[in-house]
C-alpha positions in Angstrom: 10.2 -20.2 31.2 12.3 -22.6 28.9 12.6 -26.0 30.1 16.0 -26.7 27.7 18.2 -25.2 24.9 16.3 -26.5 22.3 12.7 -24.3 23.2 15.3 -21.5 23.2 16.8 -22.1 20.0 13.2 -23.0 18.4 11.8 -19.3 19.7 14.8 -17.4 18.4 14.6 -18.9 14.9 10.6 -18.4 15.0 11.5 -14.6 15.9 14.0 -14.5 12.9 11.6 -15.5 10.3 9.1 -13.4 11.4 11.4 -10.8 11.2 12.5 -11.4 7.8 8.9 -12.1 6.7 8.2 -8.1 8.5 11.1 -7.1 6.2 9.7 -8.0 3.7 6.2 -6.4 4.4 8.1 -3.4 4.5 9.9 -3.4 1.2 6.4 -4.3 -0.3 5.0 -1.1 1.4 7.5 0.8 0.0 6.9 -0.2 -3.6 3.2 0.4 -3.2 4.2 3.3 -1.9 6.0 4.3 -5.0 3.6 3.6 -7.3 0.9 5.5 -5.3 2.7 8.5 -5.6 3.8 8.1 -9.3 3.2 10.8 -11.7 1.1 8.7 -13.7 -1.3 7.7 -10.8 -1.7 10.9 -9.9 -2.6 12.4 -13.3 -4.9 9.4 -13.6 -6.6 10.6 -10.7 -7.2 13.7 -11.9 -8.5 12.8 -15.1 -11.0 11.4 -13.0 -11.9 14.0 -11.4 -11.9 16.6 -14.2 -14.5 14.2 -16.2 -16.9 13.6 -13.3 -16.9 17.7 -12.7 -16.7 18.1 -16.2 -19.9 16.2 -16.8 -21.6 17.9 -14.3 -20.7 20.9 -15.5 -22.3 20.1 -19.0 -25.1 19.0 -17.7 -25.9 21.8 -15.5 -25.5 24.1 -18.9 -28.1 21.9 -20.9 -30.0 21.9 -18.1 -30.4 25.7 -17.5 
């Protein structure tokens, strides 16, 4: 329980900064976000891939 006005009004700005600072959490989400699903980070990823099967491929024909 609050004992005056002031523990009130110290709690309610306390809950608007942490609001604000989840805000801002959230816009920073979103921008990773974005990038994750960019065109170029996807076609990065599956260059990746394509040259880790693609040297296993080759070396599976030298191999044999």
């Amino acid at each position: 329980m609050y004992t005056n006005l002031e523990e009130v009004e110290y709690d309610l700005k306390r809950l608007s900064l942490e609001r604000e600072i989840a805000l801002e959490e959230i816009k920073g989400l979103k921008q990773d976000v974005k990038e994750d699903l960019s065109p170029y980070s996807w076609m990065s990823t599956v260059m990746s891939a394509v040259k880790k099967y693609g040297i296993l491929y080759l070396i599976r024909k030298i191999t044999r």
